[in-house]
NUFI-634446 format. One line per 3 residues: number of its first residue (from 1); for each residue x negated, y, z of N, C-alpha, C. Coordinates in nm, 3 decimals. Example, Ala and Ser with C-alpha at 12.3 -4.5 7.8 and 13.67 -1.06 7.14 Angstrom:
% NUFI-634446
1 = -1.319,-0.569,0.780,-1.230,-0.450,0.780,-1.320,-0.330,0.780  -1.285,-0.225,0.708,-1.367,-0.106,0.714,-1.290,0.003,0.787
***
This chain:
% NUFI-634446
1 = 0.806,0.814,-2.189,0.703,0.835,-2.087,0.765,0.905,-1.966  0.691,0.833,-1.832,0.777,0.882,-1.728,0.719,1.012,-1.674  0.772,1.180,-1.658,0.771,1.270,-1.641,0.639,1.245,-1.506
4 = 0.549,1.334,-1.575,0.417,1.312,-1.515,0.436,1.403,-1.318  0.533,1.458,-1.340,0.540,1.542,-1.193,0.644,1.452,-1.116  0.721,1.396,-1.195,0.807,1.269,-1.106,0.695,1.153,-1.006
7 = 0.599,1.124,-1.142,0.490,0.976,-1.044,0.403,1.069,-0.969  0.414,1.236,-0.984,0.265,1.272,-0.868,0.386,1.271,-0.733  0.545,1.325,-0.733,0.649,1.328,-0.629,0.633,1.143,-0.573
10 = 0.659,1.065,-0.627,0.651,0.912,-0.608,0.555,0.860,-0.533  0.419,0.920,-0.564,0.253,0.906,-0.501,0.296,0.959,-0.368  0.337,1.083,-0.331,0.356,1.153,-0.260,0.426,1.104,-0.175
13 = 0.532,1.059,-0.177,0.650,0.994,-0.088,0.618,0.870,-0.021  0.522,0.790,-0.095,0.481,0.663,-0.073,0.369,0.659,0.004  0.269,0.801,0.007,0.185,0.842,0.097,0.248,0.880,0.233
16 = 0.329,0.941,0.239,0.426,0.959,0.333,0.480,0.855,0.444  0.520,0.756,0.377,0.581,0.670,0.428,0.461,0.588,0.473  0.380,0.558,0.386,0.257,0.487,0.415,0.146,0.528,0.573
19 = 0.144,0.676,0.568,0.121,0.719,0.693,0.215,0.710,0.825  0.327,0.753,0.776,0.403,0.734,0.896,0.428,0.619,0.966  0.397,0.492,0.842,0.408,0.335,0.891,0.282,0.287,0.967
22 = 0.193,0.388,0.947,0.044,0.324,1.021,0.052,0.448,1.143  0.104,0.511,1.129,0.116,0.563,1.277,0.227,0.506,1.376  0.344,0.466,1.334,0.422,0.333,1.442,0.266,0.235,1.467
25 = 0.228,0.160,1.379,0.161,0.074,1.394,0.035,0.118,1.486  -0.020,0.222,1.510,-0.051,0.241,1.626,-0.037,0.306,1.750  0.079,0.327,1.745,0.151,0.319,1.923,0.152,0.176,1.925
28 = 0.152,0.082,1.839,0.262,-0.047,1.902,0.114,-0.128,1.956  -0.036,-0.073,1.901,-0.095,-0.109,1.930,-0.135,-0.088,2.065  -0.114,0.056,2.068,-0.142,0.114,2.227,-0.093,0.049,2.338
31 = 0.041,0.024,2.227,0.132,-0.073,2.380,0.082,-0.194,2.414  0.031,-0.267,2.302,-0.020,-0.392,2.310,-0.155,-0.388,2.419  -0.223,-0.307,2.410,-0.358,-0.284,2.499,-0.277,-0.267,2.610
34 = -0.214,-0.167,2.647,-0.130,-0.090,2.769,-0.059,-0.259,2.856  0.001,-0.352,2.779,0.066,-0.437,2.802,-0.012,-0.556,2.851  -0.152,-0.592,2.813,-0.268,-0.664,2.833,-0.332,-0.665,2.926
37 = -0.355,-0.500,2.933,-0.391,-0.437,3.073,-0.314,-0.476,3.219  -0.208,-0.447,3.195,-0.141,-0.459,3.311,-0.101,-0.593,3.344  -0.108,-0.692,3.253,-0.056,-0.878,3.269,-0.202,-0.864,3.368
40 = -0.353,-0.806,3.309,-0.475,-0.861,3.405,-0.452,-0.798,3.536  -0.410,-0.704,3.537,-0.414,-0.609,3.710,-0.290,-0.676,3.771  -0.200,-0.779,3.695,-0.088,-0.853,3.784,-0.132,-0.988,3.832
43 = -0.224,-1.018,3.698,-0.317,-1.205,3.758,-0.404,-1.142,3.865  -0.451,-1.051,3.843,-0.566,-1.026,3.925,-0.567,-1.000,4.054  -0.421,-0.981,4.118,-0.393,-1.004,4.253,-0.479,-1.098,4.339
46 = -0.533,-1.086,4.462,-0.577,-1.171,4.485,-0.554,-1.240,4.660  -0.573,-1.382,4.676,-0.431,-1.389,4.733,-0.428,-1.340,4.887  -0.533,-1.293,4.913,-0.561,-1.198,5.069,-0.460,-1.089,5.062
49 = -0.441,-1.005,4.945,-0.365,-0.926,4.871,-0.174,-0.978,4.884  -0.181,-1.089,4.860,0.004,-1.197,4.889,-0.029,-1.223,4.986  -0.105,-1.231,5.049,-0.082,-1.302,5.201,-0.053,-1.184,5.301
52 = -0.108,-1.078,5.267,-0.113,-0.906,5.326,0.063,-0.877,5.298  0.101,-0.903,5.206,0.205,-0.827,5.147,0.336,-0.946,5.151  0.389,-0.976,5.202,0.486,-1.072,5.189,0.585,-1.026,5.043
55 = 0.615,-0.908,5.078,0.716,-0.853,4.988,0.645,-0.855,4.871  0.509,-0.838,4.820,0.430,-0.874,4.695,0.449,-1.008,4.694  0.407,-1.061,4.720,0.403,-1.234,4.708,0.562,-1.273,4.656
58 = 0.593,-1.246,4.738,0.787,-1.258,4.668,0.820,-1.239,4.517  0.749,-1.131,4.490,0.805,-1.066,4.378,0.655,-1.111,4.250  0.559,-1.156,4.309,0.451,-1.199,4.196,0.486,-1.290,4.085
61 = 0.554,-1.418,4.081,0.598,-1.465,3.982,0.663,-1.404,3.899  0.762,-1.318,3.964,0.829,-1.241,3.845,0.737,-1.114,3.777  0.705,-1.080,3.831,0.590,-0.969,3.787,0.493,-1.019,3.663
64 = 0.449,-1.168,3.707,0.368,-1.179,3.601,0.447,-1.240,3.467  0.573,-1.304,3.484,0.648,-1.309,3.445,0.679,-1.204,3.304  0.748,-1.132,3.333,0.730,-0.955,3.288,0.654,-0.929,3.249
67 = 0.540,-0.920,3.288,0.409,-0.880,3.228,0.350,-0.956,3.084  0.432,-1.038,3.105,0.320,-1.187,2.985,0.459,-1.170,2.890  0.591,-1.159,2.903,0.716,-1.156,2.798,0.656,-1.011,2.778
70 = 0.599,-0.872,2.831,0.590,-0.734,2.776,0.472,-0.775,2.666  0.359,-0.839,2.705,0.259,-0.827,2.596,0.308,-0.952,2.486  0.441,-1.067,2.514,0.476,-1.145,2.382,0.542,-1.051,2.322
73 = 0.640,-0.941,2.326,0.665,-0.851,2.311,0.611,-0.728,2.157  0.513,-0.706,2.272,0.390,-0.574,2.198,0.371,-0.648,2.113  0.274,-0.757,2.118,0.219,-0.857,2.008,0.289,-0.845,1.919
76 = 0.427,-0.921,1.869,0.530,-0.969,1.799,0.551,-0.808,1.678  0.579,-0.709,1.791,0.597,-0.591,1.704,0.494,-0.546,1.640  0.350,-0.547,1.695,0.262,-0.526,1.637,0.244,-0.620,1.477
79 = 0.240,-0.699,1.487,0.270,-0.797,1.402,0.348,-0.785,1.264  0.474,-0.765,1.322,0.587,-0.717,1.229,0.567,-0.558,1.182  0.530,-0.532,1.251,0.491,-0.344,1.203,0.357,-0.374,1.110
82 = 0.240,-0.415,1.148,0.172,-0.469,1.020,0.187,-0.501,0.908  0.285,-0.609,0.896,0.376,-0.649,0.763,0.408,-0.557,0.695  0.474,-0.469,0.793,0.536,-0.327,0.698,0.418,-0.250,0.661
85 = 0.335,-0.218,0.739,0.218,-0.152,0.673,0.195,-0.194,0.514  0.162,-0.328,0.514,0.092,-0.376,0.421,0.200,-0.351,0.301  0.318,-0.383,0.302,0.416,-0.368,0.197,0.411,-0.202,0.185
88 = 0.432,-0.118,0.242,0.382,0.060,0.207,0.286,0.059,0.195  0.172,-0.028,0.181,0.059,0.006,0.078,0.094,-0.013,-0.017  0.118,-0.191,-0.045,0.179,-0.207,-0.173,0.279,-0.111,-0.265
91 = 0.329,-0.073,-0.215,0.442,0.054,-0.267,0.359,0.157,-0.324  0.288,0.202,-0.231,0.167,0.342,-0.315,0.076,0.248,-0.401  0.021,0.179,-0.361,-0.039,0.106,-0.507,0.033,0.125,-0.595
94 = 0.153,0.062,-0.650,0.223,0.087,-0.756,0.237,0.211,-0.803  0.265,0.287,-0.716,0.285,0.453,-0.742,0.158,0.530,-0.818  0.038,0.443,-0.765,-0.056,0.504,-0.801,-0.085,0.469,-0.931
97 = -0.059,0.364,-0.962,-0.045,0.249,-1.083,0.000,0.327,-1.197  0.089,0.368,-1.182,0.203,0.427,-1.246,0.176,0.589,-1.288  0.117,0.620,-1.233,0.057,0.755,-1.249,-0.069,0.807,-1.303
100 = -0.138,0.683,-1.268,-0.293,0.677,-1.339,-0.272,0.610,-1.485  -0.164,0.532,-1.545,-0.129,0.506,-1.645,-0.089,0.620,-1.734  -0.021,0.721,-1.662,0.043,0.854,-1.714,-0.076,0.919,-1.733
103 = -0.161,0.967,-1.631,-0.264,1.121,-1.641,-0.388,1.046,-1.750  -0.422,0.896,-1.691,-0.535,0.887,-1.757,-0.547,0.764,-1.881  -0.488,0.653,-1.863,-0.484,0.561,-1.960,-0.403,0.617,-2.116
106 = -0.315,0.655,-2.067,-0.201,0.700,-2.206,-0.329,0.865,-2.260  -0.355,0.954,-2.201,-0.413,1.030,-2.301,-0.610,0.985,-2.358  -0.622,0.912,-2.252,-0.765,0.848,-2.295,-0.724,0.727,-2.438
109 = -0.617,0.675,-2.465,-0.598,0.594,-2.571,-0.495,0.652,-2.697  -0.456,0.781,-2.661,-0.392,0.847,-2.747,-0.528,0.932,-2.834  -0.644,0.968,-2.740,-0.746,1.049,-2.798,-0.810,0.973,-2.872
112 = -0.837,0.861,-2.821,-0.909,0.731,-2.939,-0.850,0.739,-3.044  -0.696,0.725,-3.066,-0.607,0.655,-3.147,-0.614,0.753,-3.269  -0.604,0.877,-3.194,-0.655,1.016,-3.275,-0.736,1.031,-3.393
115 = -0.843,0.999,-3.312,-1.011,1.031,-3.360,-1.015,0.898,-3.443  -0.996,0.811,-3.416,-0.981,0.685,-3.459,-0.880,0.667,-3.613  -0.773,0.742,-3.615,-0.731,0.764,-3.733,-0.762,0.850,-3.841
118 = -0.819,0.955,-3.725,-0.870,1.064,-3.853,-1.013,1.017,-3.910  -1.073,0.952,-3.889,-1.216,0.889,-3.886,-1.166,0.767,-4.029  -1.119,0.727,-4.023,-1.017,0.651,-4.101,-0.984,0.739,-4.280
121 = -0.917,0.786,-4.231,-0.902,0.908,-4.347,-1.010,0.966,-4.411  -1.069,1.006,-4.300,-1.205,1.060,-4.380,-1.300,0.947,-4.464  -1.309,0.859,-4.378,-1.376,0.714,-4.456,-1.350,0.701,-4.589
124 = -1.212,0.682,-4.610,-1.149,0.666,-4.716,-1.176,0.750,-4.852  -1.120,0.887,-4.801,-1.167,0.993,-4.881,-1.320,0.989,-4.933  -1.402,1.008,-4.836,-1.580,0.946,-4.867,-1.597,0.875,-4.940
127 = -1.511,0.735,-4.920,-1.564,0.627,-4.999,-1.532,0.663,-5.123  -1.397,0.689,-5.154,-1.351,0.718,-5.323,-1.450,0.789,-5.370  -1.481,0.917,-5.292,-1.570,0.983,-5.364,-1.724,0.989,-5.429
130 = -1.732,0.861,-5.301,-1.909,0.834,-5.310,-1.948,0.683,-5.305  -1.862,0.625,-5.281,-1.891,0.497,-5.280,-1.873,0.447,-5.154  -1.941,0.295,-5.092,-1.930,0.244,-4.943,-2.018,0.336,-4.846
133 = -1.950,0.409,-4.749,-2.008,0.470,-4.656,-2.093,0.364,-4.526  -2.186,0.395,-4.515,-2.225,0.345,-4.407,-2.339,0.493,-4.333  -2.312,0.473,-4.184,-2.366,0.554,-4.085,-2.511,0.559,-4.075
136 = -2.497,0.688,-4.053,-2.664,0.717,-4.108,-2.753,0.652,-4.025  -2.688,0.632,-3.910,-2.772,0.572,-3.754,-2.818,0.414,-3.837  -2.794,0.349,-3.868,-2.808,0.257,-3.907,-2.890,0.238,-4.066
139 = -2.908,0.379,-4.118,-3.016,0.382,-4.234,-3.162,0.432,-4.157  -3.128,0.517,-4.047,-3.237,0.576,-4.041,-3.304,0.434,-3.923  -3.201,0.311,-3.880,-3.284,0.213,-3.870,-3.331,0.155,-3.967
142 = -3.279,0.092,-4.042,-3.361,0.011,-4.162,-3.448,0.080,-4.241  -3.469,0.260,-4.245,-3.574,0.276,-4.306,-3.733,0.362,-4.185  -3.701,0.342,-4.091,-3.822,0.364,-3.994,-3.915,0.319,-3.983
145 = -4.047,0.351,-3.999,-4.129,0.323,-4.021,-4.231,0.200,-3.863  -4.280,0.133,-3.864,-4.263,0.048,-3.773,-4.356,0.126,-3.660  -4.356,0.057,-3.560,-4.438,0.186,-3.424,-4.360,0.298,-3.419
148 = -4.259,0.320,-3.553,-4.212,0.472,-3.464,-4.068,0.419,-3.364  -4.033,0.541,-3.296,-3.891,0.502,-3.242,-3.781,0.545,-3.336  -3.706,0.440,-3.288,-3.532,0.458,-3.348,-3.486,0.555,-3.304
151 = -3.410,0.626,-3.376,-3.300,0.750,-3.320,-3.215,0.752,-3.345  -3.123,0.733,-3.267,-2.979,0.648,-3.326,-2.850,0.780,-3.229  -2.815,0.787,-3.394,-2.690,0.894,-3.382,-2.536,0.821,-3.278
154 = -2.529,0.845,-3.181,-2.359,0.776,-3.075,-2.247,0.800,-3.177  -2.171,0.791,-3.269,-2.072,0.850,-3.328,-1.985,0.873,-3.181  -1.859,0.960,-3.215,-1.849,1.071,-3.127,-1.670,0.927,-3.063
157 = -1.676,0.839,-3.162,-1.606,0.722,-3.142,-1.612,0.637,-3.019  -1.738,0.615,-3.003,-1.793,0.567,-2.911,-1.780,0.606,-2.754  -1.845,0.740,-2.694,-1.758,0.741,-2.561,-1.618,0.746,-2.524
160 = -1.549,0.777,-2.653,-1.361,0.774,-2.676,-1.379,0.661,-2.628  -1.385,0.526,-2.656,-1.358,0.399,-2.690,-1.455,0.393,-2.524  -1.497,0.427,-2.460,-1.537,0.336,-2.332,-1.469,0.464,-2.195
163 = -1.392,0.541,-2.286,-1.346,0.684,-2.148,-1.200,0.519,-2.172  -1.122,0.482,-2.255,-1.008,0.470,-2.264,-1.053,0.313,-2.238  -1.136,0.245,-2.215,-1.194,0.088,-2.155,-1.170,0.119,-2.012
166 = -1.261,0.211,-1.930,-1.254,0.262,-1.817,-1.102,0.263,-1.761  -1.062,0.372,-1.839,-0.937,0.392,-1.776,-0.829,0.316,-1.744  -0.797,0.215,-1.874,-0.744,0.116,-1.881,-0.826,-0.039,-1.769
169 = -0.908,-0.038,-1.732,-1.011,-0.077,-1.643,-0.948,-0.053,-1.482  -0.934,0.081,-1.432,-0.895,0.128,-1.290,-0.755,0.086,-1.301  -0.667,0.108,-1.385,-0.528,0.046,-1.421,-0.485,-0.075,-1.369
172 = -0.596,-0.122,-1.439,-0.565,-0.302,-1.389,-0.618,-0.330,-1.240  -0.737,-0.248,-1.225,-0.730,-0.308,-1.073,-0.646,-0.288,-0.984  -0.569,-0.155,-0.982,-0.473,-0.105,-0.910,-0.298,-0.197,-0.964
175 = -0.303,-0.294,-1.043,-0.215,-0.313,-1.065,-0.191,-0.479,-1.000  -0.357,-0.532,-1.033,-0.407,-0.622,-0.963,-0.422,-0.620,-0.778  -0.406,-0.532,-0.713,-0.440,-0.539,-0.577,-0.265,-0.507,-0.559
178 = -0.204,-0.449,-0.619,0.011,-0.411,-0.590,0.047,-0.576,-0.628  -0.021,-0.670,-0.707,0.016,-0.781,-0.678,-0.059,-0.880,-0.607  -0.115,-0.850,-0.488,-0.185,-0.927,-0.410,-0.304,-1.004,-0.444
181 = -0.385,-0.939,-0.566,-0.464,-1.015,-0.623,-0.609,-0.944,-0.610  -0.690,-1.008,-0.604,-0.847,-0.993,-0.541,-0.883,-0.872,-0.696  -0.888,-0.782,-0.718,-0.942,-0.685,-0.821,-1.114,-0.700,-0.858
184 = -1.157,-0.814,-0.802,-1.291,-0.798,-0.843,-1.325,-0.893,-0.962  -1.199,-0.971,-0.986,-1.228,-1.057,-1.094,-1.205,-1.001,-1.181  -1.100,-0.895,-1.209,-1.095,-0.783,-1.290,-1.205,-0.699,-1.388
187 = -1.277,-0.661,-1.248,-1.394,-0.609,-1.263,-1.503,-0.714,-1.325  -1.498,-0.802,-1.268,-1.607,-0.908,-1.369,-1.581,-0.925,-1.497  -1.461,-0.938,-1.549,-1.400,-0.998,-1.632,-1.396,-0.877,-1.762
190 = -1.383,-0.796,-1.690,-1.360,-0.644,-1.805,-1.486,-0.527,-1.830  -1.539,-0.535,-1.658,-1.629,-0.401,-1.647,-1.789,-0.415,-1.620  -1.818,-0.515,-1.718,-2.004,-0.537,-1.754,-2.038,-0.459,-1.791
193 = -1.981,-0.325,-1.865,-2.055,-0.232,-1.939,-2.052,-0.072,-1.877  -2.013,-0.107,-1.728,-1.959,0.026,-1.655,-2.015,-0.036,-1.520  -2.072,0.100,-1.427,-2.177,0.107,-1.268,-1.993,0.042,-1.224
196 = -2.006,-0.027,-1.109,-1.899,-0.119,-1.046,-1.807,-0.003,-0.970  -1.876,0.082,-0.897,-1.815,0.166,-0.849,-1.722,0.246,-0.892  -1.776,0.290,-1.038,-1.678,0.339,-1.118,-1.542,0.286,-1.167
199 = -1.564,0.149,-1.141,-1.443,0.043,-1.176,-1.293,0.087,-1.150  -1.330,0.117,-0.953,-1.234,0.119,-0.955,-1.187,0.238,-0.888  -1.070,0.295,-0.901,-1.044,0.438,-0.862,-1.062,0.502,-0.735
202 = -1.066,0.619,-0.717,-1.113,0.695,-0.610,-1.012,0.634,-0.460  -0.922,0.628,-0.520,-0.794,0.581,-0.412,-0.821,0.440,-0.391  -0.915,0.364,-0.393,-0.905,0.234,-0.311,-1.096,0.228,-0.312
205 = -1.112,0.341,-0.335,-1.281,0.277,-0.263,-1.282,0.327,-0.180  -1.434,0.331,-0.087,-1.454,0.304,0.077,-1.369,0.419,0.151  -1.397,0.531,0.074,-1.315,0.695,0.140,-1.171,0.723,0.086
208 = -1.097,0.573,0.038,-0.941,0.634,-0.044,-0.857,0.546,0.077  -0.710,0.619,0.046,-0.604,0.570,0.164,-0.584,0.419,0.187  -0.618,0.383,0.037,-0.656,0.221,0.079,-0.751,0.166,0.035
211 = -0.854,0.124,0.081,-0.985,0.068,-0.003,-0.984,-0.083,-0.021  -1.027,-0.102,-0.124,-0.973,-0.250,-0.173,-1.015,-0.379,-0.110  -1.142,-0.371,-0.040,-1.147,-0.475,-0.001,-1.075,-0.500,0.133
214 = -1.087,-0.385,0.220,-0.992,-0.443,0.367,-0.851,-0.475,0.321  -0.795,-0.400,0.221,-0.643,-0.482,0.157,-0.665,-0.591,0.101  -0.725,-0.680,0.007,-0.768,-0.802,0.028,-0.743,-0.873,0.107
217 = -0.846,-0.826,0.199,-0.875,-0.954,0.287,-0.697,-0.979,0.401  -0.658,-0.819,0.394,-0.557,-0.874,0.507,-0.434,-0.951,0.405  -0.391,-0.918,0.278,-0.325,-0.982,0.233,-0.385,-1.178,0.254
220 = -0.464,-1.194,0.201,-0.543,-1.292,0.240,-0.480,-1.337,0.331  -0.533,-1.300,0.439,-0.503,-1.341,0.615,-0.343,-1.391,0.638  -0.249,-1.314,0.515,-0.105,-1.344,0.517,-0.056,-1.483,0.481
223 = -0.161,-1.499,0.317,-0.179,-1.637,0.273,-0.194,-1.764,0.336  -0.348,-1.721,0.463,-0.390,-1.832,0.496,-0.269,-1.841,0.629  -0.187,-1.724,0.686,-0.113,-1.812,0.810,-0.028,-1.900,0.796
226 = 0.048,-1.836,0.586,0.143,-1.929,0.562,0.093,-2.072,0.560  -0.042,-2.087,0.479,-0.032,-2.159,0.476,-0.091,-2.267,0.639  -0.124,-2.244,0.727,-0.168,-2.274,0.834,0.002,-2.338,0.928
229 = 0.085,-2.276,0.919,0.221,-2.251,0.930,0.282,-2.391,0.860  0.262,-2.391,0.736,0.312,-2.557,0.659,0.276,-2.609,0.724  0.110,-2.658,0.729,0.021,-2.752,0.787,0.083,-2.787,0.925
232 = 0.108,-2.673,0.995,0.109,-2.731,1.146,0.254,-2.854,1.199  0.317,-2.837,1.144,0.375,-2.943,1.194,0.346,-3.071,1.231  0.274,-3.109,1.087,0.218,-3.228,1.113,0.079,-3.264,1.173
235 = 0.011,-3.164,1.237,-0.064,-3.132,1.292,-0.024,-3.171,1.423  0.117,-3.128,1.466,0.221,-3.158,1.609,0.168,-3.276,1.598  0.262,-3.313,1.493,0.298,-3.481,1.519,0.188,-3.584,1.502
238 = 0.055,-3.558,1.460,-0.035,-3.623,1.516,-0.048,-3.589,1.649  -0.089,-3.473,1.736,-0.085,-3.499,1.858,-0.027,-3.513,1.953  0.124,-3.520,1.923,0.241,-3.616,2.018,0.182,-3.748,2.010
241 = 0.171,-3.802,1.875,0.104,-3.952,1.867,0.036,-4.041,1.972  -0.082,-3.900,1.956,-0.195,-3.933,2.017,-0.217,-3.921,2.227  -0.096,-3.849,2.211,-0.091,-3.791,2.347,-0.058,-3.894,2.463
244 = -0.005,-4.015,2.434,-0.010,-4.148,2.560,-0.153,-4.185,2.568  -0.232,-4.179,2.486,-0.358,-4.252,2.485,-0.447,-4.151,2.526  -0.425,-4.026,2.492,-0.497,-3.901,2.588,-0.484,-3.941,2.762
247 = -0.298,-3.969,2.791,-0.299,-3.913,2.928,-0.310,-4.066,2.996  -0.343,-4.176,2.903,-0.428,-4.300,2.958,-0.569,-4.283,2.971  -0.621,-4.243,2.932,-0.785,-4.181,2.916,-0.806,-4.101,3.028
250 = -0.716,-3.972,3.076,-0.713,-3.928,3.147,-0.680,-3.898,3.293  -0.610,-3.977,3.289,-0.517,-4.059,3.387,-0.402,-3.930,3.439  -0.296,-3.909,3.321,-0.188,-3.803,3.335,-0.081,-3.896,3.418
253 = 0.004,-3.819,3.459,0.100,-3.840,3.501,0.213,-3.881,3.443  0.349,-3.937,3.476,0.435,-3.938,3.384,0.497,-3.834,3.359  0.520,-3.753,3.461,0.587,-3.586,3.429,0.484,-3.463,3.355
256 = 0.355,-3.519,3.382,0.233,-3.441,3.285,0.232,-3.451,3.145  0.297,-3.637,3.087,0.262,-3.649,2.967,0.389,-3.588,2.920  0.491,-3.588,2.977,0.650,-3.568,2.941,0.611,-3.396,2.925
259 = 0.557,-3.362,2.974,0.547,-3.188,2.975,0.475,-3.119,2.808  0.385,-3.220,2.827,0.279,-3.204,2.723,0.379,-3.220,2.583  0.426,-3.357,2.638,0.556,-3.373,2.456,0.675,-3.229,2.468
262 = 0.679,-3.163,2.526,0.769,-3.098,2.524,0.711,-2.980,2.456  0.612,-2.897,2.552,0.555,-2.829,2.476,0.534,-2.825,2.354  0.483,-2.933,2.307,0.505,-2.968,2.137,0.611,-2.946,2.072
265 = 0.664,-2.991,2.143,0.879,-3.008,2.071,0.878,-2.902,2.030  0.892,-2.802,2.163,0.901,-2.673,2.132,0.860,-2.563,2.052  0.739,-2.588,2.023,0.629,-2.500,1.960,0.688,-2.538,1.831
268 = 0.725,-2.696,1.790,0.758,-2.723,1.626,0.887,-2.672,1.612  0.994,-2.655,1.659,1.095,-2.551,1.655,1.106,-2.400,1.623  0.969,-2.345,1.669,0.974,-2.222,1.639,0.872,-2.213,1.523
271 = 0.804,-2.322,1.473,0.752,-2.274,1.311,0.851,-2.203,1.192  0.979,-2.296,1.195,1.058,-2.257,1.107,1.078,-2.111,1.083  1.111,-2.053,1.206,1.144,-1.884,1.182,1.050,-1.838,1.157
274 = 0.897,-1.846,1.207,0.760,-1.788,1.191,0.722,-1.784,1.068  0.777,-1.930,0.946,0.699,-1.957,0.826,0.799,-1.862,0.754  0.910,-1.865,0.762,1.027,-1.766,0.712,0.980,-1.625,0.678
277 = 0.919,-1.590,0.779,0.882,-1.414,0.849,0.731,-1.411,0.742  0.651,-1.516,0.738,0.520,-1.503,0.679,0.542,-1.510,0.542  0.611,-1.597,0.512,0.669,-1.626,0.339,0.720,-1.530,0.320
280 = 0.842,-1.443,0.371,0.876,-1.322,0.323,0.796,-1.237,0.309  0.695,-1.220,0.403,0.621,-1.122,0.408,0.484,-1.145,0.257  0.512,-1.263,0.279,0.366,-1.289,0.149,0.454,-1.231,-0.008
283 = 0.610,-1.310,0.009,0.663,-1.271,-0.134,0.665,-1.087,-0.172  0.668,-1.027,-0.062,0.711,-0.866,-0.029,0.546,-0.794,-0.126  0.463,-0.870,-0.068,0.343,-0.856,-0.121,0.265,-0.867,-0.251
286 = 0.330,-0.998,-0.261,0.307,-1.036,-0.421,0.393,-1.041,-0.500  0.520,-0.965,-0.527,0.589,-0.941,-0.574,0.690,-1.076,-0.603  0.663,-1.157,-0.506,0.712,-1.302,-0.527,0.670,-1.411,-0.647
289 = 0.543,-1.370,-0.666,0.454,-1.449,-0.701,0.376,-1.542,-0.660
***
């Protein structure tokens, strides 16, 4: 068993890092606004404004220029700093995983295992002595008189056996969301006999450092670009296809339609590195699952 003050140091470090990664991630956002801002106050020139200013007018293409590579820029990092976010969640998930296995699953199923053996023993002993034991909760049903109520003794077995369901319960969801997986099927699947909330641990509901459903959904969002990312190519290449019979319809030019195929060209060139960056980022997530 792994030294219970090592996984609370591990939690700790991974909280650490986890904050410090969502605080890059918002400067880069700041910049991104900051960078948005200023591309509109450079379009927004207006041209009484270049016609006033020769020396502005000169220098406006490049300006906006600058302005539109600063916010492809911001974007891109924002982006990539996200990624990292999401993988230092994943990291404290595990940590947390790992620790809630230690404090609460291992002594909630050691106390069962306990009570559960000594309960055992005693049975045994009983029976030799007296014959087949059976629980009184279950005589004082079959001999109650009808109209009255049942009163039925909990043996002391019983909340053991749903503290160590539970526990083993938050386990899996937290082990389920460190591998990119929706934790509510979890919860369907295991926790009918427990309020939902309780399901799942303090650290991923609405008030914990990560609450489970906005991690979801953005892992999600990782899924659907990859897969949006495959798709698009051939997505291109239907509308290169289609694109003479557009700029006949429309009546394009020959240097309009030639522009239009290029743009395309181009754009399908840079999927490759993009699907690269998203696939890594999805395997980082799901442990390459």
């Amino acid at each position: 068993m792994t030294n219970r003050k090592t996984l609370q140091a591990a939690v700790a470090a991974a909280e650490s890092q986890l904050v410090e990664a969502r605080g890059v991630l918002g400067q880069w956002r700041d910049r991104t606004a900051d960078a948005v801002a200023d591309l509109a106050r450079v379009e927004a020139l207006s041209g009484d404004e270049l016609l006033d200013d020769a020396e502005a007018a000169a220098a406006w293409p490049v300006r906006v220029r600058e302005a539109r590579d600063a916010v492809t820029v911001a974007e891109r990092a924002t982006e990539a700093q996200e990624r990292r976010v999401l993988v230092a969640e994943r990291v404290w998930l595990g940590a947390q995983a790992a620790l809630l296995q230690a404090v609460e699953v291992e002594p909630a199923a050691a106390a069962l295992k306990g009570h559960t053996d000594r309960t055992a023993e005693l049975l045994a002993a009983l029976e030799e002595h007296d014959g087949p034991y059976v629980h009184r909760s279950r005589v004082a049903a079959l001999e109650r008189t009808p109209g009255q109520p049942t009163v039925i003794d909990v043996p002391k077995s019983r909340p053991l056996a749903q503290a160590a369901r539970l526990a083993e319960l938050r386990h899996q969801v937290l082990v389920a969301m460190a591998a990119g997986e929706d934790p509510a099927g979890v919860v369907a699947a295991r926790g009918e006999d427990f309020v939902e909330d309780d399901c799942y641990p303090a650290c991923v509901q609405a008030t914990g450092l990560v609450p489970a459903p906005a991690y979801v959904a953005r892992v999600e969002a990782v899924r659907v670009r990859v897969a949006e990312l495959e798709a698009l190519p051939g997505q291109i290449a239907a509308e290169v296809e289609a694109l003479p019979e557009r700029a006949a319809r429309e009546g394009w030019s020959a240097e309009v339609l030639a522009q239009a195929e290029e743009r395309r060209r181009a754009r399908v060139e840079d999927i490759p590195g993009e699907l690269d960056e998203a696939r890594e980022a999805l395997s980082a997530l799901t442990g390459g699952s």
